[in-house]
C-alpha positions in Angstrom: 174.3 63.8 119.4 172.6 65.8 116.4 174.6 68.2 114.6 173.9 72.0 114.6 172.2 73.7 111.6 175.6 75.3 110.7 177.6 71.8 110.8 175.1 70.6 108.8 175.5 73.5 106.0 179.3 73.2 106.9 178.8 69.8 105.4 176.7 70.7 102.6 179.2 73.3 100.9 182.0 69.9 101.4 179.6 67.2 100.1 179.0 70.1 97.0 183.0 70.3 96.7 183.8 66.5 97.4 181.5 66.2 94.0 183.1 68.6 92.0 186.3 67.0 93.1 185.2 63.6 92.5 183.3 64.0 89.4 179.7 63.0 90.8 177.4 64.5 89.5 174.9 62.9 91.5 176.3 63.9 94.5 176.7 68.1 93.6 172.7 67.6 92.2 171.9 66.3 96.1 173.4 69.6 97.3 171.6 72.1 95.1 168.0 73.5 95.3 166.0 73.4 91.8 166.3 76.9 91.1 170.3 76.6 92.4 172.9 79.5 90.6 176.7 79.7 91.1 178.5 82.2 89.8 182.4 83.4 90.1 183.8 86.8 90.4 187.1 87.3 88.4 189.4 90.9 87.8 185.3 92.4 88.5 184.0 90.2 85.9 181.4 87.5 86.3 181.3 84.4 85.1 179.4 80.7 85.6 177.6 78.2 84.5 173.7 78.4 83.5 171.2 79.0 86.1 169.6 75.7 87.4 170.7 72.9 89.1 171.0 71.1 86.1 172.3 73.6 84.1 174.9 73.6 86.8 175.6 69.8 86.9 175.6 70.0 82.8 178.3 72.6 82.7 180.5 70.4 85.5 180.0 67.4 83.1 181.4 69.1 80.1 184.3 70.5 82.1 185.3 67.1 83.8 185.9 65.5 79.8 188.7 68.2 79.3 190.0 67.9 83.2 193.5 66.4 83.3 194.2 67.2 86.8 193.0 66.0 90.1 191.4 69.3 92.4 190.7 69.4 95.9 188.5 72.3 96.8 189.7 72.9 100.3 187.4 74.9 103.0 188.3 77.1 105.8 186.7 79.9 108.1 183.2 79.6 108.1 181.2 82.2 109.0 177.9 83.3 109.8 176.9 86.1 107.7 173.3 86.2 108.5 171.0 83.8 109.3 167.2 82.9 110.0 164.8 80.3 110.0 164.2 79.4 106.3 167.7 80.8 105.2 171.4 81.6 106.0 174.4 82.8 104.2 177.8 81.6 105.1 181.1 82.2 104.1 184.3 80.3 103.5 187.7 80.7 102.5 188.8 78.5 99.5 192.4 76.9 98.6 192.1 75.1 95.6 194.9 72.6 95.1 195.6 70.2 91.5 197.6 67.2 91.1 198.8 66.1 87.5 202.1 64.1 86.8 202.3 63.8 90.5 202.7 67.7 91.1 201.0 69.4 93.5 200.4 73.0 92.8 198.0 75.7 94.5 195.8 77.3 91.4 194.0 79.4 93.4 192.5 81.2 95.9 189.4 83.2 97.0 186.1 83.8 99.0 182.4 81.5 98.8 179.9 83.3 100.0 177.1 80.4 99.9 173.1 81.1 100.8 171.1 78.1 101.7 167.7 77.6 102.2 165.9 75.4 104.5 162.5 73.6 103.4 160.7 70.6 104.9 163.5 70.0 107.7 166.0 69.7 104.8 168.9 72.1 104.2 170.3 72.9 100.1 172.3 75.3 98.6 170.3 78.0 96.6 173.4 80.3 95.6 177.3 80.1 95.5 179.1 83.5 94.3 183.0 83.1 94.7 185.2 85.9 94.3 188.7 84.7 93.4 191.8 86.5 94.8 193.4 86.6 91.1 193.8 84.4 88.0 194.3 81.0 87.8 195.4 78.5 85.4 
């Protein structure tokens, strides 16, 4: 049975998270359009890596060498914001959970809003804006 257009985005935004989490680079690059931006919203303040997908990928590289915790980027509530057939915007809720010295502590919480595009059958994620609840460590 083939999986709906929103499963498949559904999966998109946790294949782009699983890489994050996972320090893949390859795999966040397979999730993101050419011309891909993220960007996080912070106390009304905005903040994020370069625009590009590779400017993306090349600001999660230099993060992961100072990481010294494990994250988990955890999804819930997708939504439909809008949607057609060469686009859609979806939104998520986000726990985001990290592991060191074999504590587990919640850092944060917030809001993806996440527009994808569609193009030659294939679905990618042009922009990621999350708007965190408050500050984390």
């Amino acid at each position: 049975m083939p999986i709906s257009r929103h499963e498949t985005r559904c999966e998109m935004m946790t294949r782009f998270l699983l890489g994050v989490d996972e320090q893949d680079a390859e795999m966040v690059r397979s999730t993101l359009t050419e011309d891909a931006e993220t960007g996080m919203v912070l106390e009304g303040v905005k903040l994020g890596p370069p625009p590009g997908r590779e400017g993306i990928v090349g600001y999660l590289e230099e993060f992961w060498k100072s990481q010294t915790d494990q994250r988990r980027h955890v999804l819930s509530n997708a939504i439909v914001e809008s949607e057609s057939p060469e686009a859609a915007v979806l939104s998520f809720y986000l726990t985001l959970y990290a592991t060191r010295d074999g504590k587990l502590r919640a850092l944060a919480t917030g809001r993806y809003r996440v527009r994808f595009v569609s193009k030659d059958g294939e679905e990618r994620i042009r922009r990621i804006e999350l708007v965190l609840d408050g500050p984390f460590d």
